[in-house]
C-alpha positions in Angstrom: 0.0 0.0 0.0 3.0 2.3 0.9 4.5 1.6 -2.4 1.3 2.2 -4.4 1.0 5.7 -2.6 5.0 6.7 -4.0 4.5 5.4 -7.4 1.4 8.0 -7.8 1.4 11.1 -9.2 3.3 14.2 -7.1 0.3 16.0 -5.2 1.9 16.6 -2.0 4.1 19.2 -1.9 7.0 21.4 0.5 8.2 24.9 -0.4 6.9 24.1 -4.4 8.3 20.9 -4.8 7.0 17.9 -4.9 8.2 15.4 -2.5 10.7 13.1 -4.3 11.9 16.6 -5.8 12.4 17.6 -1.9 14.1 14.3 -0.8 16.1 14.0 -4.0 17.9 17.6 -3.0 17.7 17.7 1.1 20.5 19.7 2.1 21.6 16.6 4.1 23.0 14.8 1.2 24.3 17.3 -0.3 26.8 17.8 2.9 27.2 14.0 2.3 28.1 14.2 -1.4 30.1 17.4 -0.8 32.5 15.8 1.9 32.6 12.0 0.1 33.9 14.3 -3.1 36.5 16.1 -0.7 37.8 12.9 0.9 38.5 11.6 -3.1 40.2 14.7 -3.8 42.3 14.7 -0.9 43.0 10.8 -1.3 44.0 11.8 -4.8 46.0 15.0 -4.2 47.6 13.2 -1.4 48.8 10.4 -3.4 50.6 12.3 -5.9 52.3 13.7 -2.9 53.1 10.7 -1.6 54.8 10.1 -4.4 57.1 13.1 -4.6 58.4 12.4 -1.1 62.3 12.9 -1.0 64.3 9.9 -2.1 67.0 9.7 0.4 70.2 11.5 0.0 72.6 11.3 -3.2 76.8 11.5 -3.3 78.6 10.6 -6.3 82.2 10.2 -5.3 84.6 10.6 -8.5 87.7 8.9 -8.6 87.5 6.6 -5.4 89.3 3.9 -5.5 89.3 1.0 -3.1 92.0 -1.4 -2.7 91.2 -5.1 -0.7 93.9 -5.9 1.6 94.4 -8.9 4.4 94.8 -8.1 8.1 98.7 -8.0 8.0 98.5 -5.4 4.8 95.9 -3.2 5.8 97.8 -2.7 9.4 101.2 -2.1 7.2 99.6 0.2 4.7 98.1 2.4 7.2 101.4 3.0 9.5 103.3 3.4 5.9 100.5 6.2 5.1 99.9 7.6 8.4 103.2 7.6 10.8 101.4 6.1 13.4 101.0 2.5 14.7 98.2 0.7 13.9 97.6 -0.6 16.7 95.9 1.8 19.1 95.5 1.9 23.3 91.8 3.2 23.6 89.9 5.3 24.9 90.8 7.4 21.5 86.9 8.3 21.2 85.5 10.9 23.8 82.9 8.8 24.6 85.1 5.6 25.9 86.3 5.4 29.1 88.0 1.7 29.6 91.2 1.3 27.9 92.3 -1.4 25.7 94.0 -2.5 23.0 92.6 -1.6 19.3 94.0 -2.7 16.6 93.6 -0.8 12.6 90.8 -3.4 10.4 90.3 -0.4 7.6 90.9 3.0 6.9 90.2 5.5 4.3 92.8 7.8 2.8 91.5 11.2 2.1 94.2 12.6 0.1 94.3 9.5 -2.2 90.5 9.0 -2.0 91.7 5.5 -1.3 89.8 2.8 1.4 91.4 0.4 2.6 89.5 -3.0 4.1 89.5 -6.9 3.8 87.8 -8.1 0.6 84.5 -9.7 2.6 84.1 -7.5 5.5 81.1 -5.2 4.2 80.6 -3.5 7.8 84.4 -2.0 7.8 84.3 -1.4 3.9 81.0 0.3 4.3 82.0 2.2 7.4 85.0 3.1 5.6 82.8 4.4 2.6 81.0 6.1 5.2 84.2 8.4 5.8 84.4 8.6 2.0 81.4 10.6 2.0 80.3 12.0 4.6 84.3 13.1 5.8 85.7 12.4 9.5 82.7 11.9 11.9 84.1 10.1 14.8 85.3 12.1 18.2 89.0 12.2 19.2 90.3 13.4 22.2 
């Protein structure tokens, strides 16, 4: 009966409209169709941000030159190079306070632009790369 009642022809009506007319364009959906529209906007908007988010930092070192060495060589090479023995009574760091013995594993050579480290050892070679880019960062006395 309810449906018979919608299907008929408009005769009731609100502010000159007919009722579908008024239910079609209530003010309520609009807000609702208004703010689903932002919320696709900003979704969109914010994924082509998302995209243009920074990509890290970028060094491109010219002429570097790494050179594999054992133990015995890298400890040899860095006393020829340096002066200084390559074996070391710590606390060299400020932030060390026991001493003990260290001994040289890898070095980098600034005026050649050369590193020095064993073949397989990524963490000295890549702490040594470190130095090749981002300079001297550890804290001597």
């Amino acid at each position: 009966m309810l449906a018979a009642v919608q299907r008929s022809a408009p005769i009731d009506f609100v502010a000159g409209k007919s009722l579908r007319m008024a239910a079609r364009y209530h003010p309520t959906r609009q807000c609702v169709v208004f703010i689903l529209a932002g919320i696709v906007l900003s979704l969109a908007f914010s994924g082509c941000m998302i995209g243009q988010l920074s990509s890290g930092e970028a060094y491109e070192l010219s002429s570097l030159r790494i050179v594999f060495l054992d133990a015995p060589q890298i400890q040899a090479k860095y006393e020829e190079l340096t002066g200084k023995s390559a074996v070391m009574m710590t606390p060299r760091l400020v932030l060390e306070t026991q001493r003990r013995e260290e001994v040289v594993v890898g070095f980098y050579d600034f005026q050649t632009r050369t590193i020095y480290c064993p073949k397989m050892d990524f963490e000295v070679c890549g702490h040594e790369l470190h130095h090749a880019v981002l300079g001297q960062f550890h804290l001597h006395r």
